[in-house]
FIMI-174756 format. One record per atom (N, C-alpha, C): residue in one letter; x, y, z. Coordinates in pm, whole numbers, plus 50000, padded with zeros to 5 digits. Example, Ala and Ser with C-alpha at 12.3 -4.5 7.8 and 13.67 -1.06 7.14 Angstrom:
2
A513194943150780A512304955050780A513204967050780S512854977550708S513674989450714S512905000350787
This chain:
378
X423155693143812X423995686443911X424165671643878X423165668643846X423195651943827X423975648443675X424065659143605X424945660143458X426515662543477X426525668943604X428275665643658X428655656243688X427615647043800X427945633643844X428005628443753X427745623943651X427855615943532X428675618443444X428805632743394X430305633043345X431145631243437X431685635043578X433035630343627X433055616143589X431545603943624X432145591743658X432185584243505X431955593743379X432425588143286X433425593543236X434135602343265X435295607643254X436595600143322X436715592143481X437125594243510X437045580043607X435605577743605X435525562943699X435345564043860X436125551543987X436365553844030X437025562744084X437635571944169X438425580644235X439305577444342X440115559644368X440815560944465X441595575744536X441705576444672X442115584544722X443975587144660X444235592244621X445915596144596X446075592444438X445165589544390X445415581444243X445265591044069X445915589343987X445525595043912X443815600043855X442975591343894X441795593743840X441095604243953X441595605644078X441325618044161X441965629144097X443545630544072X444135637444022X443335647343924X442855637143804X442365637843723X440965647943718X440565640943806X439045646143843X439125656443896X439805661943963X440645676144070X440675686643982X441385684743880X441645694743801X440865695343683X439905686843656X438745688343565X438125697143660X437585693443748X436325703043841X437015713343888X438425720643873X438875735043874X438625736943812X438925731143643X438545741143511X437185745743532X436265735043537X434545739143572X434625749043650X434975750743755X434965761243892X435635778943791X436565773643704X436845790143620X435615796543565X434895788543515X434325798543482X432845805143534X433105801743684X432185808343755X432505815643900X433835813243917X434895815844056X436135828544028X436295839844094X437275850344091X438375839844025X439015833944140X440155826344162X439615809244170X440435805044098X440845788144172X442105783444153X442195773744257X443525769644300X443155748444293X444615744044220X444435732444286X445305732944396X445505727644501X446615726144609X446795711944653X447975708844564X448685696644625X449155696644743X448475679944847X449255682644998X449965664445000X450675661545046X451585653045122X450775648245213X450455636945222X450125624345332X450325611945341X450505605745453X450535593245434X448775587245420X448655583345325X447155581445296X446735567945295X447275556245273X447525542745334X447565540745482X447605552245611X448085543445727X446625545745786X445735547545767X444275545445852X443975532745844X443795526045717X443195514045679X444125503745707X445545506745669X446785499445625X447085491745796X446965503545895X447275503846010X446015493446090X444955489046018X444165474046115X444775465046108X445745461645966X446585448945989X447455444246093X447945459446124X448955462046278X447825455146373X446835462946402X446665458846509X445815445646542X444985441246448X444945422146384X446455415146470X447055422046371X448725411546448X448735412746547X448525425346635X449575427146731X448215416546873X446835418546808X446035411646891X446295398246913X446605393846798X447075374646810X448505376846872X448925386746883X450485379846959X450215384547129X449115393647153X448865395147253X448165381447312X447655373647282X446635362047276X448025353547354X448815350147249X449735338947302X450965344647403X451425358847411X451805359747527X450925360047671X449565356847659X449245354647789X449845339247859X449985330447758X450245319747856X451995318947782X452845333347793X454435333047783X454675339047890X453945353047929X454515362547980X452935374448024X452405376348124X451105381248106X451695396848164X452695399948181X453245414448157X453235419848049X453785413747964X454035416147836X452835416047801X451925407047783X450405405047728X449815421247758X449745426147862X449645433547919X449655447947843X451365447147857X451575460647803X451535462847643X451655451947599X451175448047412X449695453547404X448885447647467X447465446747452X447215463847459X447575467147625X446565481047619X447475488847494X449015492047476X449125499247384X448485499347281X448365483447217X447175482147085X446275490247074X445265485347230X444035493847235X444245509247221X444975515347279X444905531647309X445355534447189X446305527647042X446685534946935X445515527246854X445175522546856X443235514846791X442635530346808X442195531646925X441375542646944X441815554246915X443145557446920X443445569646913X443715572146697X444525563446681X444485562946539X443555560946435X442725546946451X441555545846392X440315551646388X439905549146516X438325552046571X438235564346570X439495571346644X439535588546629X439495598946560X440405589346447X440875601546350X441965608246407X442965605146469X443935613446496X445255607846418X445215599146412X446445597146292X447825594346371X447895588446467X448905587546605X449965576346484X449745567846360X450435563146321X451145565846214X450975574946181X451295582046036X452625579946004X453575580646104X454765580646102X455515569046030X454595559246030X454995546146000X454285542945858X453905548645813X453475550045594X454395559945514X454845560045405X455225566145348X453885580345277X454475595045223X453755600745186X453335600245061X452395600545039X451675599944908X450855615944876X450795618144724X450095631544667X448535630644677X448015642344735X446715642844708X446075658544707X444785658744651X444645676244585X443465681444647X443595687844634X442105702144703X441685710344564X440665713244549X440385720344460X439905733944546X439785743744489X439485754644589X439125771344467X437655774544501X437395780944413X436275792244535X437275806244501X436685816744559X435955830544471X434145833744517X433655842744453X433815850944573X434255865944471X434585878244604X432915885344609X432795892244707X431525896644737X431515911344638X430505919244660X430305928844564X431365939344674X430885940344799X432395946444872X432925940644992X433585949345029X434675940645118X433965928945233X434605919145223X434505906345246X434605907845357X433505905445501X433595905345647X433955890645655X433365881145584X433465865445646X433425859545509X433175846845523X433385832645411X432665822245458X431835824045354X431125802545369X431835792345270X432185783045336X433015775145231X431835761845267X431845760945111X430815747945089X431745736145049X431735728945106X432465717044973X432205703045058X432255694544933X432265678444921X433455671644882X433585657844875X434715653944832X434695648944758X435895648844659X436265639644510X436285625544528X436805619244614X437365604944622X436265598144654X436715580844558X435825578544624X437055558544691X436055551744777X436615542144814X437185529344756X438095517344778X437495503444735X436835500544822X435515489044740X434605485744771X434855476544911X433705479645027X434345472545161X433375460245137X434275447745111X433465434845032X432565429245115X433145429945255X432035427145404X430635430845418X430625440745382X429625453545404X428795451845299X429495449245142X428535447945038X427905431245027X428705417945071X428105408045042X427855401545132X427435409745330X426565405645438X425395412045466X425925427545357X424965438745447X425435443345582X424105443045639X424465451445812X424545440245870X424815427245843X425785417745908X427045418745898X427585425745785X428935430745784X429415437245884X428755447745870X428485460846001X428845456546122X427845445346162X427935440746320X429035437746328X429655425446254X430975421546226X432185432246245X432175443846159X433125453246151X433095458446335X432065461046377X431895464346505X432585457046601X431815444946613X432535433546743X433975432846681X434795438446576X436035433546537X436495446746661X436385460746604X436235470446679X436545468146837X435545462846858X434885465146987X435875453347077X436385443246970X437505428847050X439295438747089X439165443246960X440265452147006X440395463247143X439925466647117X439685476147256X439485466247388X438605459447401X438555450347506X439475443247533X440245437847445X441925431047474X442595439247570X442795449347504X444075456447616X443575454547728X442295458747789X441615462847885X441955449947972X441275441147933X441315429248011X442605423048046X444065423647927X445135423447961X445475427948064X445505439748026X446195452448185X444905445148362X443775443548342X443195436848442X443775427148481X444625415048383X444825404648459X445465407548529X446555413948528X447545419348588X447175418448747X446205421848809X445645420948943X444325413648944X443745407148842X442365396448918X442855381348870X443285374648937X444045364348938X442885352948928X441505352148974X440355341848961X440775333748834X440165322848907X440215308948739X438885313548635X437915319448692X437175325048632X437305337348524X438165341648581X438135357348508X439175351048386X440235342848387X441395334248330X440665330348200X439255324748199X438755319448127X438145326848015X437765341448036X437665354047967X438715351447867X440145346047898X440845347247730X440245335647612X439625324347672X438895318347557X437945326447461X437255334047521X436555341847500X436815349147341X438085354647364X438925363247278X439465351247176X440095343947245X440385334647102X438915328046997X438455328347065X436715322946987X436615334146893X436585342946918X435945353846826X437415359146742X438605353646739X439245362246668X439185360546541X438535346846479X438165347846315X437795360746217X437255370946374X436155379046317X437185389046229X438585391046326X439215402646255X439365402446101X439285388546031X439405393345916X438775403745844X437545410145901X436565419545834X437575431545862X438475434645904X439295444345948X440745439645858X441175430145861X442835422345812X442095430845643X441265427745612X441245417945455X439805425545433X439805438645446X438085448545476X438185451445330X438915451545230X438535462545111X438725452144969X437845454144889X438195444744766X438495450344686X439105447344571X439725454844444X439125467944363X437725468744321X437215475744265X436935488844363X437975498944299X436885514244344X436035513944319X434685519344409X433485519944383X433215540044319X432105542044220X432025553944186X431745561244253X431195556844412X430975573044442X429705581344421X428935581044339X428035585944277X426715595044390X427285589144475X426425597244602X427335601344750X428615592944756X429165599644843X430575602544773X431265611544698X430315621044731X430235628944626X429935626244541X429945637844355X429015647244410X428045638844486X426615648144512X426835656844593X428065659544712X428035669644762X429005676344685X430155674144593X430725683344527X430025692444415X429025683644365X427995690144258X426965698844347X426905697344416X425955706144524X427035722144539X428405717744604X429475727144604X429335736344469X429555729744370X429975735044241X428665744344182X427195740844207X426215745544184X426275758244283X426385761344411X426755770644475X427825782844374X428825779244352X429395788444248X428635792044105X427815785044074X427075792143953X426025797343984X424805798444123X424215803044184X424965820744202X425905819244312X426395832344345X427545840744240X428015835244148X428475839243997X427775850343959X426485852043963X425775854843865X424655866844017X424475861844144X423535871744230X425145872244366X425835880244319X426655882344385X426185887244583X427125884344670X426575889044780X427205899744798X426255904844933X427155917444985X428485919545014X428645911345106X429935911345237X430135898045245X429925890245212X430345873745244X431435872045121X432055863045108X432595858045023X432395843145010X432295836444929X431405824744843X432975813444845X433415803244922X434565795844873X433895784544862X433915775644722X433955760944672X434745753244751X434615743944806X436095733444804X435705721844741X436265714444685X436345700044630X437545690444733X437415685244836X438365678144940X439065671544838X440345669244891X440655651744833X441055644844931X440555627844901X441235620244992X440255618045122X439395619245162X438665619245235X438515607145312X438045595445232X438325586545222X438985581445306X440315586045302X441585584645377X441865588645514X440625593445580X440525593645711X440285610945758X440185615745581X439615631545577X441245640745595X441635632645491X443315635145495X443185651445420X442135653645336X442385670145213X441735681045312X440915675445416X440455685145486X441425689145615X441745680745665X443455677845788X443915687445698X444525683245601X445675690145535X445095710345485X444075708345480X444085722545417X443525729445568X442985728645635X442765730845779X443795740145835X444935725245861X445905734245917X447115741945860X446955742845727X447535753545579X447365767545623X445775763845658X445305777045635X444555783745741X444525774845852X443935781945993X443525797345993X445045799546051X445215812946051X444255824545965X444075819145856X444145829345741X442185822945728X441975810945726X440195811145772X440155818345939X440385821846000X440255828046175X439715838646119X441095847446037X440975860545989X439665863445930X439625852445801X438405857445747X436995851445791X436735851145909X435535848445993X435015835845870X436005824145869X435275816845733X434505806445835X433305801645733X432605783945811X432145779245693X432525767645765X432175752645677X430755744145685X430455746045541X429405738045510X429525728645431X429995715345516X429855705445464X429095693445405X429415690745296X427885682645238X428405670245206X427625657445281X428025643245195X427165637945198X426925629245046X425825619045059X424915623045043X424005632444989X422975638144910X422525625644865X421925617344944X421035604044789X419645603444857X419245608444945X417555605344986X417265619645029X416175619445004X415615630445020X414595629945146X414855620045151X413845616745307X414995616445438X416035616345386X416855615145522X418175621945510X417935635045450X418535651445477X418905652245618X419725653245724X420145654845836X420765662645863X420645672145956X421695680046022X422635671646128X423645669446110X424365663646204X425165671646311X425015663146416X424385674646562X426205674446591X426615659546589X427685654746638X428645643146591X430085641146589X430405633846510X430855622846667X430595605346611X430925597946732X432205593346752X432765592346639X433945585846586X435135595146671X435095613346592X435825614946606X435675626346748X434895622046768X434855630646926X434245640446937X433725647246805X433565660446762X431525665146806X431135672646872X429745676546915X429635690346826X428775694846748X428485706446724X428215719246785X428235735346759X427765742646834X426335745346835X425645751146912X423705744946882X423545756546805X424445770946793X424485785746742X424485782546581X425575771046540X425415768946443X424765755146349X424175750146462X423435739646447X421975746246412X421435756346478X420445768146447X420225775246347X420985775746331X421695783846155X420865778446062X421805764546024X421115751245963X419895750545993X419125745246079X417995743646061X416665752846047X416855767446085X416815776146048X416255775945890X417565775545834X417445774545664X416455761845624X416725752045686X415305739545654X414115743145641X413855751345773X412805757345825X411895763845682X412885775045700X412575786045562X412105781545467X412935770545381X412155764645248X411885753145287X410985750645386X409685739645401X410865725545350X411475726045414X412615710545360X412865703045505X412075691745499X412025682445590X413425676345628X413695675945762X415025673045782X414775665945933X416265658545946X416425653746080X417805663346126X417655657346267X419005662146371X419465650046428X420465647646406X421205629846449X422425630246465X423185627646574X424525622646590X424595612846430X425855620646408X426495604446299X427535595846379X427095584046417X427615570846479X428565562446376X428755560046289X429815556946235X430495564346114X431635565246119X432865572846018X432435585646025X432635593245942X433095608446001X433095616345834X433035630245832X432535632445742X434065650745757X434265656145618X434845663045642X434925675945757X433955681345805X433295687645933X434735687146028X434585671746071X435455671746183X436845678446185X437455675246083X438715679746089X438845695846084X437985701446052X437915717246070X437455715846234X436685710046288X435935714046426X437325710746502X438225698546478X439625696446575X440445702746588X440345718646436X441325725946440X440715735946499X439815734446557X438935747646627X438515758646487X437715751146414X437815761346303X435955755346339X434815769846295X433455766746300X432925757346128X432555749746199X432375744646066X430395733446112X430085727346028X428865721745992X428575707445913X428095700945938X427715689945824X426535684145800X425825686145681X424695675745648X425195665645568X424275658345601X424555644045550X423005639645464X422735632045366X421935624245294X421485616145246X421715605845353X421895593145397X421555585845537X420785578945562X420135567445625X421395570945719X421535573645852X422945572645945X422155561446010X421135556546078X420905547046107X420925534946138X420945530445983X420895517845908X422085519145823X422465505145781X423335507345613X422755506845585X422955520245455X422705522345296X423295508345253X422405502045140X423395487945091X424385496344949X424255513844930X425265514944882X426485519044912X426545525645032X427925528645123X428785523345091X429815528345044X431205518745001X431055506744942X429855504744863X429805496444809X430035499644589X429375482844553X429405483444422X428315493844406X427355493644444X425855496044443X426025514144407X426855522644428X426805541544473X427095540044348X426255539144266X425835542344131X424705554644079X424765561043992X424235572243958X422725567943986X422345556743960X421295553643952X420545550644080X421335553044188X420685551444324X420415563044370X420365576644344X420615589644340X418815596944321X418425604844449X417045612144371X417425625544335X417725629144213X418055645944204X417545654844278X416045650944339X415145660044411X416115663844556X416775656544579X417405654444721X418465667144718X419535670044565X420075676644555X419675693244514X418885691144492X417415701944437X417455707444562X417235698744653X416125703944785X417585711844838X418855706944893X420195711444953X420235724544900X420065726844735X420355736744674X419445747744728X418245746344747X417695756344801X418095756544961X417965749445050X418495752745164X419795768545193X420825755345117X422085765945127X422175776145069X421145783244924X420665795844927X420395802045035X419525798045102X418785808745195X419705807445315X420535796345305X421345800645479X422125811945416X423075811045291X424095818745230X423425830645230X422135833645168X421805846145151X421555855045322X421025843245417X420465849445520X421815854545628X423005848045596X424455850145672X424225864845617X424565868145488X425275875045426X424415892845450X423125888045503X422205896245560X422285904545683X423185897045794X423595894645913X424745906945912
């Protein structure tokens, strides 16, 4: 596993989301996937993959013009502000993508590699990680979790604008009036939001090669000890990155046709510690709570091969999981990574091969044996 991560990222480098070196990387890790998978498919999808990130500059602006229509027009302030807030939350923080309309579409790929069972196929576990990886968020890498806080109260000013806008509207006090200083003091902060990403793609090397090499090891595992009745699907996401644009997109492709085949998602990101393996209970971002039936499952399989694990809401960003759980599709996510604290390699320079314990990916590999084998038992 750790001999894939290193050939993709010398093959291939960074992985911006939509870019040739994803491209690239997409259809290298199908060829790999032939010769251990019935079928593979790459599947090109259409997105606007720029408007998650692209779309804080909007609302940066639209906060400073809310600022100075309070002393033009505090209607207007008003109705500027909360709209900000409710497409902030609904677009960004959510994951719902309420702005899409306003980016142009850009190409991005799925890799997708299915082993058929020895007979007919009752259900499907689809394992997969994602290809892409980020530019580096320069905040985050040269404050640390002072960045963090920063990225937060930027967060957290937006949302409170509208709010207090639409309030003035009816608390007229000289006191409460004085609350807009407040907002102008702190608006330096948005730059961690205006101006969040610096030039260099970062490799990735743990979020997330390690869960695609985890994916891809799954197909040479069941290649070779075929199951009964399950059927075995790889995915390689693309674009993830992008607000989990390859998982959106193949989700609702293929609803229908995962319903049918009783398929679930086991999603893997961030394999780099082996001390902080997590089942993630719930996603915060995007609204998303797990089922405890298949939260049981999972830990279950921990259980079995003696693999120390936590159970934790993930509190910031969001991991492919969600976008299957919004389409009402059953799906799962571990994570391998500090949710806590920042990792100082998270989207940083730092998600280098060399921050990586193979043991961590070792340990996943046996897990998702024994859940795969113990479904397929069922």
């Amino acid at each position: 596993m750790i001999n894939f991560i290193q050939d993709i990222i010398t093959r291939f480098g960074g992985r911006y989301f939509g870019s040739e070196q994803e491209k690239n990387a997409q259809y290298y890790t199908a060829d790999i996937l032939k010769k251990y998978c019935d079928k593979v498919e790459v599947e090109e999808f259409q997105s606007p993959l720029e408007a998650h990130f692209q779309a804080l500059k909007i609302f940066c602006v639209v906060y400073i013009v809310v600022l100075v229509f309070f002393k033009i027009d505090i209607r207007i302030a008003a109705g500027l502000g909360f709209l900000n807030t409710v497409l902030f939350l609904g677009h960004f923080v959510t994951y719902r993508h309420w702005l899409d309309f306003l980016f142009p579409n850009k190409p991005s790929w799925n890799v997708i590699g299915d082993i058929e069972p020895q007979q007919t196929a009752t259900s499907t576990i689809i394992i997969a990680g994602h290809m892409d990886s980020v530019k580096e968020f320069k905040w985050w890498y040269n404050y640390k979790q002072t960045g963090v806080v920063l990225s937060v109260i930027a967060g957290i000013q937006i949302s409170l604008l509208g709010l207090y806008a639409l309030l003035s509207l009816f608390i007229t006090a000289t006191w409460f009036s004085y609350i807009w200083w407040i907002f102008v003091i702190i608006t330096p902060i948005l730059i961690v939001f205006y101006d969040m990403h610096g030039e260099n793609v970062v490799d990735g090397a743990s979020d997330n090669l390690t869960g695609v090499a985890v994916a891809v090891e799954m197909a040479k595992v069941f290649s070779v000890n075929k199951l009964k009745n399950t059927r075995v699907r790889v995915i390689s996401f693309g674009s993830e990155e992008a607000a989990l644009r390859g998982s959106f997109a193949y989700a609702k492709k293929h609803k229908q046709q995962l319903l049918d085949e009783k398929a679930f998602l086991f999603n893997l990101d961030s394999m780099k510690d082996l001390e902080h393996l997590t089942v993630v209970s719930s996603e915060i971002n995007t609204l998303v709570f797990y089922k405890n039936e298949y939260l049981q499952l999972v830990e279950n399989a921990f259980k079995a091969t003696n693999t120390a694990y936590k159970k934790l809401p993930l509190g910031v960003g969001a991991t492919d999981a969600s976008a299957f759980h919004i389409h009402g599709l059953p799906a799962i996510a571990v994570i391998g990574m500090d949710s806590e604290h920042l990792d100082p390699t998270y989207h940083t320079r730092l998600d280098k091969i060399e921050c990586l314990n193979p043991e961590t990916m070792e340990a996943m590999k046996r897990v998702l044996v024994n859940f795969i084998e113990t479904w397929d038992k069922k």
